[in-house]
C-alpha positions in Angstrom: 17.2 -0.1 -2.7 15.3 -1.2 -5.6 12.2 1.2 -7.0 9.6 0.1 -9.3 6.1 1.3 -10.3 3.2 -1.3 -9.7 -0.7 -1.7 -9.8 -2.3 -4.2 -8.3 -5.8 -5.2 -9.4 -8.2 -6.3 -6.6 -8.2 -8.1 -3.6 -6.9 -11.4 -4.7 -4.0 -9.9 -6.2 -2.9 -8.0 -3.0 -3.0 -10.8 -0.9 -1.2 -12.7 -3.5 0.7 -9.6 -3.1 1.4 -9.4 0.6 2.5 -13.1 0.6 4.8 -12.9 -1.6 6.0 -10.1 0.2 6.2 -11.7 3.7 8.6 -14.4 1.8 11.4 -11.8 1.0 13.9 -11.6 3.2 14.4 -8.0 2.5 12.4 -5.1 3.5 9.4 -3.8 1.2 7.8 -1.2 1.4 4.6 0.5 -0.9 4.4 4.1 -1.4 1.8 6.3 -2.8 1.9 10.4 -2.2 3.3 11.0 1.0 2.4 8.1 2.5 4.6 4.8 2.7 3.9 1.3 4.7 5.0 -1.6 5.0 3.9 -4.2 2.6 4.3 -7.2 4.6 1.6 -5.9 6.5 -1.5 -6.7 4.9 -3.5 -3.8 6.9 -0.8 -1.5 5.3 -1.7 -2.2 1.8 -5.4 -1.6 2.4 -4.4 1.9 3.9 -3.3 2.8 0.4 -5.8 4.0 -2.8 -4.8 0.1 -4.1 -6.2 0.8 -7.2 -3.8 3.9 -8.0 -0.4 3.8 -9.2 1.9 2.7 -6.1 6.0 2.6 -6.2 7.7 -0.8 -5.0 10.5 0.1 -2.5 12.5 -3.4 -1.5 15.6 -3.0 0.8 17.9 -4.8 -1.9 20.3 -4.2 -4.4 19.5 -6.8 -6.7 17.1 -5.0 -9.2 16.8 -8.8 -11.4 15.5 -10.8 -8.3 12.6 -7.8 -7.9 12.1 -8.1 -11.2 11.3 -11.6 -11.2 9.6 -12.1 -7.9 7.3 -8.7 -8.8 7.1 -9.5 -12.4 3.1 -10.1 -12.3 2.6 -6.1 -10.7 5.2 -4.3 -12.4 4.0 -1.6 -14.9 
């Protein structure tokens, strides 16, 4: 599993977000404090503070292809 701090910065960005996400064919996951969802679910995201600090979670190995496809949130 690959980890990385994001931010995402309004509502067009987290549905640019979550559709990229949908297109992985690895899990992802956001999580923020305690909590942690499921980021191909667009419902998810907007459960989270989106304008906080949220950590990246994807169910691969491969920490260059997150960094490209998540290149535009990474912090």
């Amino acid at each position: 599993m690959v980890s990385k701090k994001i931010k995402l910065a309004g509502i067009e960005q987290v549905q640019t977000f979550n559709q990229i996400c949908s297109r992985c064919e690895y899990n992802v996951d956001l999580k923020q404090g305690k909590y942690l969802v499921d980021a191909k679910s667009i419902m998810g995201i907007y459960s989270l503070n989106i304008m906080g600090e949220l950590e990246l979670q994807a169910g691969t190995d491969s920490e260059k292809e997150v960094e490209e496809t998540f290149k535009d949130y990474i912090i």
